[in-house]
C-alpha positions in Angstrom: 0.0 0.0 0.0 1.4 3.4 -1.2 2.5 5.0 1.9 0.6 8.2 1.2 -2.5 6.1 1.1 -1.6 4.6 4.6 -1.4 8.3 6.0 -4.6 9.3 4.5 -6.1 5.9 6.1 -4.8 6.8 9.2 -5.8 10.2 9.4 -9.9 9.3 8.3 -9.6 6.8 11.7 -8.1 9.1 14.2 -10.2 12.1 13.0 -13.5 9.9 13.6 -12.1 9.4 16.8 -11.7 13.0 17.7 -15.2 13.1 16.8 -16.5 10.6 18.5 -14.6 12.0 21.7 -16.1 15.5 21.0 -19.3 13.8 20.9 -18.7 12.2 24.4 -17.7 15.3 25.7 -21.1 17.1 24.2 -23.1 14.6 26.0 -21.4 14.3 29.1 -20.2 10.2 29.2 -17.9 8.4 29.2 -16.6 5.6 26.5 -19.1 3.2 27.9 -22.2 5.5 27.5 -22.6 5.8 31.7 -23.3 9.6 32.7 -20.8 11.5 34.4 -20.9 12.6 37.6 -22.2 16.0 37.9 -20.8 19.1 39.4 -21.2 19.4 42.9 -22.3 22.9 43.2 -24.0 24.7 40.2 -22.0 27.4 38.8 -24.7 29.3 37.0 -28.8 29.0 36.5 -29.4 27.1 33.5 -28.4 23.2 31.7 -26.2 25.1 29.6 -23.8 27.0 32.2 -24.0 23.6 33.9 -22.0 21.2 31.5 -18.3 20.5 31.6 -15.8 20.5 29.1 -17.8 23.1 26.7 -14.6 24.7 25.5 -11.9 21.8 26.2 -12.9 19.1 23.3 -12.3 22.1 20.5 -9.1 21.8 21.1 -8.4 18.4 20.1 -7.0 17.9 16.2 -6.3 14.8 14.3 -2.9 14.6 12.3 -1.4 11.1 11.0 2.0 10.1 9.3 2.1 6.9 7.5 2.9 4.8 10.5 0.8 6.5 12.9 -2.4 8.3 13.3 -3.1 10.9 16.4 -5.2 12.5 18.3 -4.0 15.5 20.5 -4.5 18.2 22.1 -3.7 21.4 20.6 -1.2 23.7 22.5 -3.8 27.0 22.0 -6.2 26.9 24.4 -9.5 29.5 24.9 -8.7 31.8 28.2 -5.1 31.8 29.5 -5.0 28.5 31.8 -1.4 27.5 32.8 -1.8 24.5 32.1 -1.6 22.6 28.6 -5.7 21.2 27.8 -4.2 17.8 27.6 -3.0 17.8 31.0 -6.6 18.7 32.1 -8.1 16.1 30.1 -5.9 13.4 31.3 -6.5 14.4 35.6 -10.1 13.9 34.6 -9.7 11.0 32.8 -7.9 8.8 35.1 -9.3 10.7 38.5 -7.7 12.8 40.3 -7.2 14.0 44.2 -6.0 18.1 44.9 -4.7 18.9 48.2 -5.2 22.0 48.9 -3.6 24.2 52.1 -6.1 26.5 53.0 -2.9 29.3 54.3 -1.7 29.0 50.3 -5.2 28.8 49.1 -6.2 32.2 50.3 -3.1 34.0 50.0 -3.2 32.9 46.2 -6.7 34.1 46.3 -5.9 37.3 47.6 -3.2 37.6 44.9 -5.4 37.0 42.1 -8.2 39.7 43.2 -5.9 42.3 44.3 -3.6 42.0 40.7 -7.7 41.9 38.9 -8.4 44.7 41.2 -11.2 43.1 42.6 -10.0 43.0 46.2 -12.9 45.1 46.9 -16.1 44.6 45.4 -15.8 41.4 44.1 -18.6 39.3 45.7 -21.1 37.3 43.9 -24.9 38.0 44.0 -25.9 34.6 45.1 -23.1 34.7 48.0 -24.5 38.5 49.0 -27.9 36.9 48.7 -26.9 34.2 51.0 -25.3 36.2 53.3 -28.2 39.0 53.8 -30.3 35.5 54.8 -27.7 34.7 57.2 -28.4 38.2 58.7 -25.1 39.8 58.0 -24.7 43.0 59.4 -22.3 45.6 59.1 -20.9 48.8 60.8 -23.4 51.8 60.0 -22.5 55.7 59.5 -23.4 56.0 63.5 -20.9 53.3 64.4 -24.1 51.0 64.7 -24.3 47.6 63.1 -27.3 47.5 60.4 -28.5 44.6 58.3 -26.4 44.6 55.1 -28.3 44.9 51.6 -27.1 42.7 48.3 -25.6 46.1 46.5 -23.5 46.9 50.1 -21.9 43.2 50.0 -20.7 43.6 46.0 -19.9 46.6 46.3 -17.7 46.5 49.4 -17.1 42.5 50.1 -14.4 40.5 48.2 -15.3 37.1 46.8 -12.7 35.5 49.4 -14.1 37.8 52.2 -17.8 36.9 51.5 -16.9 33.0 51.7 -15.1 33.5 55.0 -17.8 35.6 56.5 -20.5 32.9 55.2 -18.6 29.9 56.9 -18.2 31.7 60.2 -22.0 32.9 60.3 -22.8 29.2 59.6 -20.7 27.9 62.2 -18.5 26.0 60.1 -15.3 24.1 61.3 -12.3 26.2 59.8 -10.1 23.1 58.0 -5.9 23.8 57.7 -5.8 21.5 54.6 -8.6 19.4 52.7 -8.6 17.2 49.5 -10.9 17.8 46.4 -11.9 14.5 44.1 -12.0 14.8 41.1 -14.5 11.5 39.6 -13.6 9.9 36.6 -15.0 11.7 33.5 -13.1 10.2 30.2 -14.1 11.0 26.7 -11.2 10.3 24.7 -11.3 7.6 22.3 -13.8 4.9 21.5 -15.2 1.9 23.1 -14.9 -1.8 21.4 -17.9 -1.3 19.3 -17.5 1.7 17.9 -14.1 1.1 17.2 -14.9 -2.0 14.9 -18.0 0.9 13.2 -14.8 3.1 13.0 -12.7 0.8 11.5 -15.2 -0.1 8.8 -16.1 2.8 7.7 -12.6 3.8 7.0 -11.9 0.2 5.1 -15.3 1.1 3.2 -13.9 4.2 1.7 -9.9 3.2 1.5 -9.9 3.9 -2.2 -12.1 6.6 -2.5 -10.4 10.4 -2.0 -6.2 9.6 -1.0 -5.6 10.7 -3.8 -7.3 13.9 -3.9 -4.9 17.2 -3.0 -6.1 20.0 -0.8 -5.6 22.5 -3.0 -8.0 21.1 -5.9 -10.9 20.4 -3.7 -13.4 23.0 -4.2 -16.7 23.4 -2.3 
């Protein structure tokens, strides 16, 4: 077999496979068709803002040589995350457990809001909302302590200030180090049976379009 018709083989298999892993990714299973397990606490109203990985499978590219095809990760990723999408993809793959110190936790929060500027007025809605409910109160132009309104806490309460003042109005036990899980959630690849569909579709159209060049395709 003509070695440029062994790349072009190649290539047709590993980019179903990107597909079929973007396809995972868009309906949130894994390889076996389970559900994943689903976020723990709701980042925004709707089904939408709920889903994971909306951005991360866009990345992936297909590419093949005549010995090998690939999928991967491409090193351009949406946002500026320090951290290559295929590292991601892989910690949620397998599972993963963070350990996370809370002394190092909030002085990298306090970091990151002070070089965003929002070291003051950077609280969420839902946590002023939460916190007006809890009966926060706060230091009036008297000296007296009144109940404080939703605007008052965004205006005037930081995001890592609003979720210390909620735990200690709930009575919460104030942890030096804790451990965050992250479940199992793989897309990447194929399972048995769609591999074999994979494999003969490619086989079904091995003659048909290797020989085409990029260039002359129109459309």
């Amino acid at each position: 077999m003509p070695a440029k018709k062994r790349q072009r083989i190649l290539w047709r298999m590993a980019d179903l496979i990107k597909k079929r892993s973007q396809s995972n990714a868009k309906g949130q299973k894994n390889l076996d068709g389970t559900p994943w397990a689903e976020r723990k606490r709701k980042r925004k109203s709707g089904a939408q803002k709920d889903k994971m990985f909306r951005y991360l499978p866009n990345s992936l590219a297909a590419s093949s040589t005549p010995q090998f095809g690939t999928v991967s990760f491409k090193k351009k990723t949406k946002g500026k995350a320090k951290f290559h999408a295929g590292t991601i993809a892989n910690q949620h793959a397998k599972g993963a457990r963070i350990h996370k110190d809370s002394a190092k936790h909030a002085q990298a929060m306090q970091a990151y809001e002070a070089r965003k500027g929002l070291d003051k007025g950077n609280a969420t809605r839902g946590q002023a909302r939460f916190l007006v409910k809890l009966g926060c109160k706060r230091r009036g132009q008297k000296g007296k302590y009144i109940r404080a309104t939703v605007k008052w806490i965004v205006e005037n309460m930081s995001f890592l200030q609003a979720g210390l003042v909620i735990s200690s109005l709930q009575g919460k036990e104030k942890h030096d180090a804790w451990d965050i899980k992250l479940p199992e959630r793989n897309f990447l690849g194929v399972n048995r049976s769609e591999e074999m569909k994979v494999f003969k579709r490619v086989m079904q159209g091995m003659n048909y379009g290797w020989q085409v060049k990029k260039q002359d395709m129109r459309g």
